[in-house]
C-alpha positions in Angstrom: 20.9 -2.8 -0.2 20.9 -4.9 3.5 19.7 -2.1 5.9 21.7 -3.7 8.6 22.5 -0.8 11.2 22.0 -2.7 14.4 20.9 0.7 16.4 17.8 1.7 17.3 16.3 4.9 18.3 17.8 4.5 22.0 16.0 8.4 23.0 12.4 6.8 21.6 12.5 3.2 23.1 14.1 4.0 26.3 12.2 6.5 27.0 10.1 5.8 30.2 6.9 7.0 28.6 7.3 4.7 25.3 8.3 2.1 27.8 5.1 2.6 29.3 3.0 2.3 25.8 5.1 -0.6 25.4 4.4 -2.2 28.4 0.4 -1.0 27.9 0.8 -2.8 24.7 1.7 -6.4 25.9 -0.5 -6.2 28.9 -3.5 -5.2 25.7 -2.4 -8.2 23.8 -2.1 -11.0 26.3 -5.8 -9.8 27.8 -7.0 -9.9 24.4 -5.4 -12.6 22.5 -4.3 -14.9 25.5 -6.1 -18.0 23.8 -5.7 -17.0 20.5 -1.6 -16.6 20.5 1.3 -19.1 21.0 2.6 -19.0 24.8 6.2 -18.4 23.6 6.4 -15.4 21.2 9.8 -13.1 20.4 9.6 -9.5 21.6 9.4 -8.6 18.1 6.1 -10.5 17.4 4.8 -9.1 20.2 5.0 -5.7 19.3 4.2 -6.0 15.9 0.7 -7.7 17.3 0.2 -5.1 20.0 0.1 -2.3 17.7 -1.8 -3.6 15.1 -4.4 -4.7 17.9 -5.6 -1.7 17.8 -5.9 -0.8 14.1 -8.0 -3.7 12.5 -4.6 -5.8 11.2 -4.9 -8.6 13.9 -7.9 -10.8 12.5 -5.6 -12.6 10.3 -7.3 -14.6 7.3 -6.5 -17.9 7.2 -5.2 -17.5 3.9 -2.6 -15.3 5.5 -1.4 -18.5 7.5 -0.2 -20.7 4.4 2.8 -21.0 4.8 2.2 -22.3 8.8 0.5 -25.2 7.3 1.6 -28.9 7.0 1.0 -30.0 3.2 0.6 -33.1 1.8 -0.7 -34.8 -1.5 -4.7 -35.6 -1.0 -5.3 -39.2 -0.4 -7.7 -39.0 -3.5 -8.6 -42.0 -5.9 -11.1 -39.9 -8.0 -9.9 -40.7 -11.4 -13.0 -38.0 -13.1 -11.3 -34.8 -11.0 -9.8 -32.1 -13.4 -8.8 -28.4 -13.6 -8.9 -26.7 -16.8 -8.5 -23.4 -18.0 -10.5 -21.2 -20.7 -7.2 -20.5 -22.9 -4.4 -22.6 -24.4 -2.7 -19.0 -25.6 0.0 -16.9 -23.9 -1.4 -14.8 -21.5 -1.9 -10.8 -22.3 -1.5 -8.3 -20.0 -3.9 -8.2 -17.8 -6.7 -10.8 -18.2 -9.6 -13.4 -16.7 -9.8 -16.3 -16.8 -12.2 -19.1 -16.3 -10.9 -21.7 -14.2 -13.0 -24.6 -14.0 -13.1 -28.0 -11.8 -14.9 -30.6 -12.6 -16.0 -34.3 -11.3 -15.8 -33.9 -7.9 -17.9 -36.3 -6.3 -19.0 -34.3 -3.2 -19.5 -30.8 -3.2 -17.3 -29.0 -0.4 -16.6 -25.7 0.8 -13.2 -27.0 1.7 -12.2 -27.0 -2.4 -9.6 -24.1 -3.0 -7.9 -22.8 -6.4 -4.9 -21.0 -5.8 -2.5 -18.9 -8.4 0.9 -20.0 -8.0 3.9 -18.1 -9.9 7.0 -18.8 -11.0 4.3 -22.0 -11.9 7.8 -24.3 -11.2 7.7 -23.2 -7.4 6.9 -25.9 -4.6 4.1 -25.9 -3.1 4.5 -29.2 -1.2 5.8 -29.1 2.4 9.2 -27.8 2.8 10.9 -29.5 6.8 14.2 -28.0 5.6 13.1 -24.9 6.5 10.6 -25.8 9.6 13.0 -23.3 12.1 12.3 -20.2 9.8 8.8 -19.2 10.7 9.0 -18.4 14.0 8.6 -14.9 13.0 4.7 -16.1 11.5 3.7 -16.0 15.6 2.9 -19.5 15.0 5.5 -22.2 16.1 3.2 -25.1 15.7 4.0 -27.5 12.9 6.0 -24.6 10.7 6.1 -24.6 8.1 4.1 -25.4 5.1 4.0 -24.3 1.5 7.0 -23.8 0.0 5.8 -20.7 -1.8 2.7 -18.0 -1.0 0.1 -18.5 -3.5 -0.7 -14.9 -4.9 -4.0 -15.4 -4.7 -6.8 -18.2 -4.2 -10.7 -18.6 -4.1 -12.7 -21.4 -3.0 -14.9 -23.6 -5.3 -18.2 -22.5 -3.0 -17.7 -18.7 -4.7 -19.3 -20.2 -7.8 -23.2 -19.9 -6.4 -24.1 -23.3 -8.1 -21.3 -25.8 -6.8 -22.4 -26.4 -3.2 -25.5 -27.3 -4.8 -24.3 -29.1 -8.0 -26.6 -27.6 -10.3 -23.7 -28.2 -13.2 -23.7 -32.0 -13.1 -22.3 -34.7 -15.4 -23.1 -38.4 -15.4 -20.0 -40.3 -15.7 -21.6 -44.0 -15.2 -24.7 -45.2 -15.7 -26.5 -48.5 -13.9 -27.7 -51.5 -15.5 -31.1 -49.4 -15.5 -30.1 -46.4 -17.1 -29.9 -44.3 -14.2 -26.9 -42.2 -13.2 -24.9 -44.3 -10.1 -22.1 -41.4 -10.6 -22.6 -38.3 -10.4 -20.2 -35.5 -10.3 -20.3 -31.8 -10.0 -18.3 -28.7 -11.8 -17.4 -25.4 -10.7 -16.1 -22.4 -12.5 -14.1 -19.3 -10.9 -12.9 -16.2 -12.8 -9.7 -14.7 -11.7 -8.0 -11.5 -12.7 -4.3 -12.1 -13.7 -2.0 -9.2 -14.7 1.5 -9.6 -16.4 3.8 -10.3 -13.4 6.5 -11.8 -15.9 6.5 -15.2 -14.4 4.6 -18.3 -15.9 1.6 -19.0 -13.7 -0.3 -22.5 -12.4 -3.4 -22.8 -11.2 -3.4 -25.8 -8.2 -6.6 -27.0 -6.6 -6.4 -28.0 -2.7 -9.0 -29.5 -0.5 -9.1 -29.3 3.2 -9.1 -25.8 3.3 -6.8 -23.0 4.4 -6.2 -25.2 8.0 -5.0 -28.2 6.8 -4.7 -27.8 2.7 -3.4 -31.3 0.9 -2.4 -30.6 -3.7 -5.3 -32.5 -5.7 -4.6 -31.2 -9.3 -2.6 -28.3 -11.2 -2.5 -26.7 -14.5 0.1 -27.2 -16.8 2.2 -23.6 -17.0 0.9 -20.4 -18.4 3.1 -17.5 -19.9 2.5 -14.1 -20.8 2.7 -13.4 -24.2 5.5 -10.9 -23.4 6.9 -11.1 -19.9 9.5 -8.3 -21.0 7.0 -6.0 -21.7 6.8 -2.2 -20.2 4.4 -1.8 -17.8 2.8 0.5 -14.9 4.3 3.6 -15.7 3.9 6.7 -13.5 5.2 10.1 -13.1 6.5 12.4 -10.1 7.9 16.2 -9.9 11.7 15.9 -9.7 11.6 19.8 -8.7 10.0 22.7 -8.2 10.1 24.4 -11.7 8.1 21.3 -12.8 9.6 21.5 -16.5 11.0 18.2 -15.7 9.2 14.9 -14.9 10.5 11.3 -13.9 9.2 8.5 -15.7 9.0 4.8 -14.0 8.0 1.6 -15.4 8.4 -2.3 -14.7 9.9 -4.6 -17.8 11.1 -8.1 -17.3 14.2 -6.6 -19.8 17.4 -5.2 -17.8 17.6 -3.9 -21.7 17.8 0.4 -21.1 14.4 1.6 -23.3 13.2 4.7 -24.5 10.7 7.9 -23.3 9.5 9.5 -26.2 7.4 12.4 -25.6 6.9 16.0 -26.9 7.6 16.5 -31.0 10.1 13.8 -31.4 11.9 14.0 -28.3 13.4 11.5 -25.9 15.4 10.5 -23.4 17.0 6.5 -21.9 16.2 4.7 -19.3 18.4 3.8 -16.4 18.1 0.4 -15.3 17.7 -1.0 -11.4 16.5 -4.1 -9.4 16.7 -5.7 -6.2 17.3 -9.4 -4.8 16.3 -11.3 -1.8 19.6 -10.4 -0.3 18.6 -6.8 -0.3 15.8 -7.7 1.8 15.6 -7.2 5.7 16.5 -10.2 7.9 18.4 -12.6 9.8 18.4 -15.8 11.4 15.0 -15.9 11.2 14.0 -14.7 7.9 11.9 -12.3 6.7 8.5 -13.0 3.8 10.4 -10.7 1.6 13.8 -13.2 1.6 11.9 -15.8 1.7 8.6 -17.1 0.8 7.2 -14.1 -0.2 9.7 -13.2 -2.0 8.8 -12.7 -6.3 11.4 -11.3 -9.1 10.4 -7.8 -9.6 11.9 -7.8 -12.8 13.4 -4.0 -13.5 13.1 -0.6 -12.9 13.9 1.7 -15.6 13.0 5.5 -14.8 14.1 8.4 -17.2 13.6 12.0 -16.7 12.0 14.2 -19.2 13.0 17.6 -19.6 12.5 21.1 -21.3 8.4 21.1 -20.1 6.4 23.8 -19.1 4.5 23.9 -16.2 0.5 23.6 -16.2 0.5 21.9 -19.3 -0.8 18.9 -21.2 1.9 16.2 -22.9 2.0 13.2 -24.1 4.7 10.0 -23.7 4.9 6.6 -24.2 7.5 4.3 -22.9 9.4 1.1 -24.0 11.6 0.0 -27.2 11.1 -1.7 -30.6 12.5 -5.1 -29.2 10.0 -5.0 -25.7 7.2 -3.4 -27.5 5.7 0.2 -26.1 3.2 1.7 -23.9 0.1 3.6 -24.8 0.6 7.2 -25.6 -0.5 8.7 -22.2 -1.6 12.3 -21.5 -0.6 14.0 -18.7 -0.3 17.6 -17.1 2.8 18.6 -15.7 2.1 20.6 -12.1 1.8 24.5 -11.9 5.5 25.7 -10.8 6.4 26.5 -7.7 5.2 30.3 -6.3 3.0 30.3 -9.1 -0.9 31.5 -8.3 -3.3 28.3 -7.9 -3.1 24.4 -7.2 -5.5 22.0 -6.7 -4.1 17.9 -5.4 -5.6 15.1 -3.9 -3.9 13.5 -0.2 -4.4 10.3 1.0 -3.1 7.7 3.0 -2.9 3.7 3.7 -4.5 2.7 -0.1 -2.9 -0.4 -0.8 -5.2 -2.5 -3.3 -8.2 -5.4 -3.2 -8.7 -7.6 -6.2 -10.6 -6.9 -9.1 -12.0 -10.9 -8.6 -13.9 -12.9 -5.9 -10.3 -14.2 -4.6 -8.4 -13.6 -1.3 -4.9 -11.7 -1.0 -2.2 -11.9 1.5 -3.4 -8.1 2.3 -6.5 -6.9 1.0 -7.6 -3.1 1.6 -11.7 -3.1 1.0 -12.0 0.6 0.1 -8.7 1.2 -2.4 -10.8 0.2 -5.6 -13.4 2.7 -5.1 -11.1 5.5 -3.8 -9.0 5.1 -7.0 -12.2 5.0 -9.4 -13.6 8.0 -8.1 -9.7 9.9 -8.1 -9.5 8.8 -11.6 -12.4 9.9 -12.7 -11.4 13.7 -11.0 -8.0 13.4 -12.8 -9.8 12.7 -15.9 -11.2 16.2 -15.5 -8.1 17.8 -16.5 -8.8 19.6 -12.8 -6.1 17.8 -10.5 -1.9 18.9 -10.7 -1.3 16.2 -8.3 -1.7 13.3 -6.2 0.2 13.4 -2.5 0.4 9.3 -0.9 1.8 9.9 2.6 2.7 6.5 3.4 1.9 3.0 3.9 1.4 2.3 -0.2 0.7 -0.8 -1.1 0.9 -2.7 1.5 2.9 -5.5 -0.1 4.8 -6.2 3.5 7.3 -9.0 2.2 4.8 -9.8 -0.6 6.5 -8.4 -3.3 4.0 -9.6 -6.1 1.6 -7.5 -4.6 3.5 -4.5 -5.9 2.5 -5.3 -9.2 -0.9 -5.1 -8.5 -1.1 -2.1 -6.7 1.3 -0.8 -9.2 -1.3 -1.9 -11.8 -4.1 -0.5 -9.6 -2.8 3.1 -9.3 -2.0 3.5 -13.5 -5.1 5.5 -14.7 -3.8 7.7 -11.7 -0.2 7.8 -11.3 0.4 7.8 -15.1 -1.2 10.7 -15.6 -0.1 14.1 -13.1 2.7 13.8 -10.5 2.2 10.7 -8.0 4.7 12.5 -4.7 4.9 9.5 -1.9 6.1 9.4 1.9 7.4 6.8 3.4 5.3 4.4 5.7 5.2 1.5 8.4 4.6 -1.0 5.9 7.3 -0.2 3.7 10.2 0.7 6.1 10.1 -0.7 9.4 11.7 -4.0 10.5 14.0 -5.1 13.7 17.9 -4.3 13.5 17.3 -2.0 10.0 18.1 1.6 11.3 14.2 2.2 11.7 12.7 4.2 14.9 10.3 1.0 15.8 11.8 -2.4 15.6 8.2 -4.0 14.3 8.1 -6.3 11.0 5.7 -4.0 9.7 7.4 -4.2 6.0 7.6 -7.8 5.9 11.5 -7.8 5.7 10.9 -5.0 2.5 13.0 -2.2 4.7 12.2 0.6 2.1 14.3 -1.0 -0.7 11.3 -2.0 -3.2 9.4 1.6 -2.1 12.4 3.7 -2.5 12.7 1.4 -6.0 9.5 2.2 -7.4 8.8 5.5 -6.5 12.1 7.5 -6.5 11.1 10.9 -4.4 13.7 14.4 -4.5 15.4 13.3 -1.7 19.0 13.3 -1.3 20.3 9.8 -0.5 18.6 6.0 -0.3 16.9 5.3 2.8 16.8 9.1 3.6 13.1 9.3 2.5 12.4 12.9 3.2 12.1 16.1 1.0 10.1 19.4 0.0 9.2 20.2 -3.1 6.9 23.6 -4.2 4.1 23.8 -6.2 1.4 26.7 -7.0 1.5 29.0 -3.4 2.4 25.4 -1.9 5.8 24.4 -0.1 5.5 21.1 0.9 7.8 19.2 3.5 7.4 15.4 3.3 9.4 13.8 6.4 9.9 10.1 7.2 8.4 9.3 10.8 9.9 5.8 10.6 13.4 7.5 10.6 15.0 9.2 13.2 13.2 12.7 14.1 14.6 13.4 17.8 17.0 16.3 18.0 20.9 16.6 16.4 19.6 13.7 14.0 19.9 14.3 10.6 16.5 14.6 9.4 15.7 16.9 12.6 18.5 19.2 11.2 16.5 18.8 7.7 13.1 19.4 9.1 14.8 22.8 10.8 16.6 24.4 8.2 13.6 23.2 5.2 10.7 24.9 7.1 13.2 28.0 8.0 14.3 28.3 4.5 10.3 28.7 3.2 9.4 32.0 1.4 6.0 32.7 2.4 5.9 35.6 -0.8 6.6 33.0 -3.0 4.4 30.4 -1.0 2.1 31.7 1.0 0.9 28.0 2.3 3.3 25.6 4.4 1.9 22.0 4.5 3.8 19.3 6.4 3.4 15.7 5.3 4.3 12.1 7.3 2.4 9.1 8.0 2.3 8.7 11.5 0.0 11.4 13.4 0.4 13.7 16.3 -3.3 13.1 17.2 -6.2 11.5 16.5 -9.6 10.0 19.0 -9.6 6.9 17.4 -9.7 3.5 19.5 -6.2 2.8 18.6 -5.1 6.3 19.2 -2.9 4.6 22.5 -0.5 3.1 20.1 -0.3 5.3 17.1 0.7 8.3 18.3 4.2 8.4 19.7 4.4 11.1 22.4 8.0 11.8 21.9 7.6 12.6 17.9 4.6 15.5 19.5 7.3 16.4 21.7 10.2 17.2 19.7 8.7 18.1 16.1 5.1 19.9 16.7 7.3 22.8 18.3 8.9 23.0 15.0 5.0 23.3 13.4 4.6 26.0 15.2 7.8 28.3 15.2 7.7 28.1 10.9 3.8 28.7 11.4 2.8 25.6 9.3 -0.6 26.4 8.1 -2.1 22.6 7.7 -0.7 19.4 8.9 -1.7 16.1 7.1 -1.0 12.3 8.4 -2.2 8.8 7.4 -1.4 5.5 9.6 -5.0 5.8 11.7 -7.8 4.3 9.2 -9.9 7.3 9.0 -10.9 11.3 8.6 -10.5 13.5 11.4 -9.6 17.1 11.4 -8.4 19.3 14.4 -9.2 23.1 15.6 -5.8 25.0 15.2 -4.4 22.9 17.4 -0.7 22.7 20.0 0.3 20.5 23.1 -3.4 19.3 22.5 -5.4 22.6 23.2 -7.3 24.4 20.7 -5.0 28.2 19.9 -8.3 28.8 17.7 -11.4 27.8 16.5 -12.7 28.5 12.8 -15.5 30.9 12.6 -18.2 30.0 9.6 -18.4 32.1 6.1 -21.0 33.1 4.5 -21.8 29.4 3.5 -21.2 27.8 6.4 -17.9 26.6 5.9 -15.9 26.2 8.8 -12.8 28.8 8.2 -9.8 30.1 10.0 -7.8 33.3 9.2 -4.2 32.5 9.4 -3.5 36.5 8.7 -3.5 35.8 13.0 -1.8 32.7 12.9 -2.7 30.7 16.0 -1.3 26.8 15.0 -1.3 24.2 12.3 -5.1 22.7 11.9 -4.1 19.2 11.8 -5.9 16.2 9.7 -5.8 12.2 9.5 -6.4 11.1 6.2 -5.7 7.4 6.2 -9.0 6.4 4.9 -8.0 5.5 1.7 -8.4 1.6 1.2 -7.5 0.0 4.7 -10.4 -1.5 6.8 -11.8 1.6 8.1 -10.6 2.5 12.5 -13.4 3.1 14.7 -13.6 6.4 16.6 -14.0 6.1 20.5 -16.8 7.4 22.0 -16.0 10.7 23.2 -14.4 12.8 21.1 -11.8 15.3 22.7 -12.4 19.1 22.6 -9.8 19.8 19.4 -11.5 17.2 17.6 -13.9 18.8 14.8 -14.6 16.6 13.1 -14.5 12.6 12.3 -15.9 10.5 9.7 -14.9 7.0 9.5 -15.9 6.2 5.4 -13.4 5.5 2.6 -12.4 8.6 0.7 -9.8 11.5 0.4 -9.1 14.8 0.3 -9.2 17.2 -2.2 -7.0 20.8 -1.4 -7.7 24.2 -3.7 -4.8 26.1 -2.8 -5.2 30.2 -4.3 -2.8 32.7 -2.5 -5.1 34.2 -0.1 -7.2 30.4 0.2 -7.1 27.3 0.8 -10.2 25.1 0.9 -9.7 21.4 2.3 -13.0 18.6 1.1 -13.3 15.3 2.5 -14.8 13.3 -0.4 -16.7 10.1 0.2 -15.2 7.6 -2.4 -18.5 5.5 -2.8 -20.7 8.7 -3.4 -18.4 11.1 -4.6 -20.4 13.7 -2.3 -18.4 16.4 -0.1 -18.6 15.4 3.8 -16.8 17.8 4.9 -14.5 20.9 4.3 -12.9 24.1 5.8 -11.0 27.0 5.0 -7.8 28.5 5.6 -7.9 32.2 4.6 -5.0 34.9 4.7 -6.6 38.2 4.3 
């Protein structure tokens, strides 16, 4: 599915206040990156650099650069060089393995060992397609490899190479001494089933100017068909029903069986290159990011009860099946009590010393110390508002953070919004024309994690759980008034019986406010404009947003002045009594795995608090309470919490 509409938000970008941003942006970007950046850059580069200026995303790792990069054989006559691997087997599911290198004559930190998959890809230099990474910001010498490496390390990771403490003698003088020497490293990386044979291919020179010394011979998994990365999300409100979603390399339908004997079909979906966002100048995702996702099968289980324990397992006799999985179906909505966790901008890191296209630093600890809650029994839910995995055109990376987010997502319902990173691209329908998703325009998102919406690429629903209603809206999707989802918005929060649930929480990814440095360019003053009147009219009781890189909370808060401040309990817990409803208390929660935004200096008067460590938040929703915790991933220790009361 091409999302091809060739209009863009004309009430956002010609607006003169965005054009003003806008024109705040470029004037950032050339002070800042005016030796750094080619002279001759599209508009669209420039905006996509501009924003992320601001938000940690423009230090770009070389590794991110690849595919800018001339490639050539090495001019090497080292006949002792080799790469081996520590198993001649199929590969299992998820694995490491020891690569080692040996008889290299001179230790460098210039040695690299990259995965490469499908292993027949080219990774020699490619001038056919020279005039298609313009887009890269980098028109110098395009392009490079043929195909992006899903992840590399370099020899110097092993502590004793640079030093050649593992040695071999390969000849020996006339007087028995050693007249060559070489040296041998080792590096473990973590490989999970992506379907495709992999290579391993060592490089020298670098990530600036990398030249092919030796590859692997090909490695397949032992079962690339096999069902994998399964996870759940509410399809309702009852919550007697729950989807089930899982990767195969089969287009075979397969099975959920769950309950005493019961089960249900798969339906079966994919996507191709040519449903990837583009154009003359094409996108990572249609190009050389671009990776077979295999297939989608999702089935949904019915005849449940709510707040209750199940098991499933997923697959087929001729694929092979999942573990049996236990999991707890969400309290139904306008029942008495829920606890979730809310997060945004995870993504994933590896498990290994290697580099990524997009690494997030803090997404491994924030998932451990989630799973370990869910393990608990204690948590009906997880809420992701946006910017997932950060894949952005990458699409292997979705199996990893697919992979990452199992012990999770497989276990109570995993409710998503849509992001930046996973919608927006230029000419594609979306509000801002940046190539934040890589070319990905929502299809592989909307694929993977199939919300209650109502259409494709109309990402926005409410669903009720406990005393909860929540509305989850799309901010990369039209929002201004008479547009669709504006209408939506209107009529959902109208519609809301606060009987049946008390609490009203409002869900997207980009904020309304935050203090942080990059707060210039990620709040859209327009989006305040139009949809916080809504907040207030339908007295929304907490507001949540991701896309800043960090924890802040707000006083009840409208057209940026405190209505009210919370008094503290008994405890000293900051808490506000909504039974004289003043306005939403608003909270960034983007901390979840991306390098971590830096506050600036002063923080304005409806700012309460700010905390810039990974973590999430943890909501205990009763009918007369809600109590909001910030938890500190790497300690699992409380930093901060507050209390909405209706007595």
């Amino acid at each position: 599915m091409k999302r091809t509409s060739k209009t863009m938000s004309l009430p956002t970008f010609f607006n003169p206040k965005f054009l003003i941003t806008f024109i705040i942006k470029i004037f950032i970007l050339s002070s800042t990156f005016s030796t750094a950046l080619p002279t001759s850059l599209s508009l669209s580069n420039v905006q996509f650099e501009a924003e992320n200026s601001l938000n940690n995303e423009h230090e770009i790792p070389l590794f991110r650069t690849l595919n800018r990069r001339h490639l050539i054989d090495c001019l090497s006559a080292n006949p002792y060089l080799q790469i081996s691997v520590n198993t001649t087997s199929s590969l299992s599911d998820e694995q490491y393995i020891n690569v080692t290198v040996s008889g290299i004559s001179r230790p460098s930190d210039k040695y690299w060992v990259a995965v490469i998959s499908p292993s027949h890809s080219s990774v020699k230099y490619c001038p056919l397609n020279s005039l298609l990474y313009k887009e890269t910001g980098d028109l110098s010498n395009l392009p490079l490899l043929c195909h992006y490496p899903v992840k590399a390390a370099f020899l110097k990771n092993d502590p004793d190479f640079l030093t050649c403490k593992k040695s071999e003698c390969k000849k020996q003088g006339a007087d028995g001494s050693c007249s060559i020497k070489t040296c041998t490293a080792s590096i473990i990386f973590h490989v999970i089933n992506i379907r495709t044979d992999i290579e391993f291919v060592l490089f020298d020179n670098g990530f600036d100017a990398p030249c092919i010394l030796k590859r692997t011979t090909p490695l397949p998994f032992a079962n690339p068909n096999k069902p994998l990365y399964g996870h759940i999300s509410s399809v309702n409100s009852a919550a007697t029903s729950i989807r089930v979603t899982w990767v195969s390399g089969s287009i075979e339908p397969q099975q959920v069986q769950y309950g005493n004997g019961k089960s249900v079909t798969s339906d079966v979906s994919t996507f191709t290159q040519d449903d990837m966002c583009g154009g003359i100048v094409k996108s990572p995702a249609e190009d050389f990011g671009w990776h077979d996702p295999g297939y989608i099968h999702t089935a949904v289980i019915t005849g449940l009860q709510a707040s209750a324990k199940f098991s499933y397992k997923y697959g087929s006799g001729a694929v092979g099946w999942s573990d049996e999985i236990q999991f707890r179906t969400p309290p139904a909505g306008g029942s008495d009590e829920l606890t979730f966790l809310a997060f945004g901008d995870m993504g994933k890191a590896p498990r290994d010393s290697t580099v990524e296209h997009y690494i997030q630093p803090g997404s491994i600890s924030v998932v451990d110390a989630m799973a370990e809650e869910v393990a608990t029994g204690k948590v009906d839910s997880i809420f992701h508002i946006g910017d997932i995995s950060y894949a952005t055109g990458f699409l292997v990376e979705w199996d990893y953070f697919l992979h990452l987010i199992t012990p999770l997502a497989s276990r109570v319902s995993y409710m998503t919004a849509i992001g930046n990173h996973e919608r927006d691209y230029a000419d594609s329908g979306s509000v801002y024309p940046t190539p934040d998703s890589g070319g990905e325009c929502g299809v592989p998102y909307e694929s993977y994690f199939q919300m209650p919406t109502s259409l494709k690429d109309k990402p926005w629903y409410s669903i009720e759980q406990g005393p909860v209603h929540f509305t989850v809206i799309s901010t990369e999707h039209k929002w201004t008034p008479g547009s669709e989802q504006y209408n939506w918005m209107k009529s959902d929060l109208a519609s809301v019986n606060r009987t049946r649930t008390p609490w009203l929480i409002f869900n997207g990814h980009r904020p309304m406010y935050t203090s942080a440095k990059s707060a210039l360019v990620s709040v859209d003053p327009l989006f305040v404009t139009f949809v916080e009147p809504l907040l207030l009219q339908n007295k929304v009781d907490l507001v949540l947003f991701g896309h800043v890189h960090n924890y802040e909370r707000t006083c009840a808060l409208y057209k940026g002045k405190c209505k009210a401040k919370p008094v503290k309990d008994a405890n000293g817990v900051d808490t506000f009594n909504n039974s004289n409803y003043a306005a939403p208390v608003q909270a960034v929660i983007g901390m979840a795995g991306f390098t971590l935004d830096e506050f600036s200096p002063i923080a304005k008067d409806w700012s309460l608090k700010r905390i810039s460590k990974f973590g999430y938040s943890r909501i205990h929703a009763k009918r007369e309470e809600l109590k909001f915790e910030f938890v500190n991933s790497n300690t699992r220790q409380v930093e901060d919490s507050f209390r909405i009361i209706k007595k």
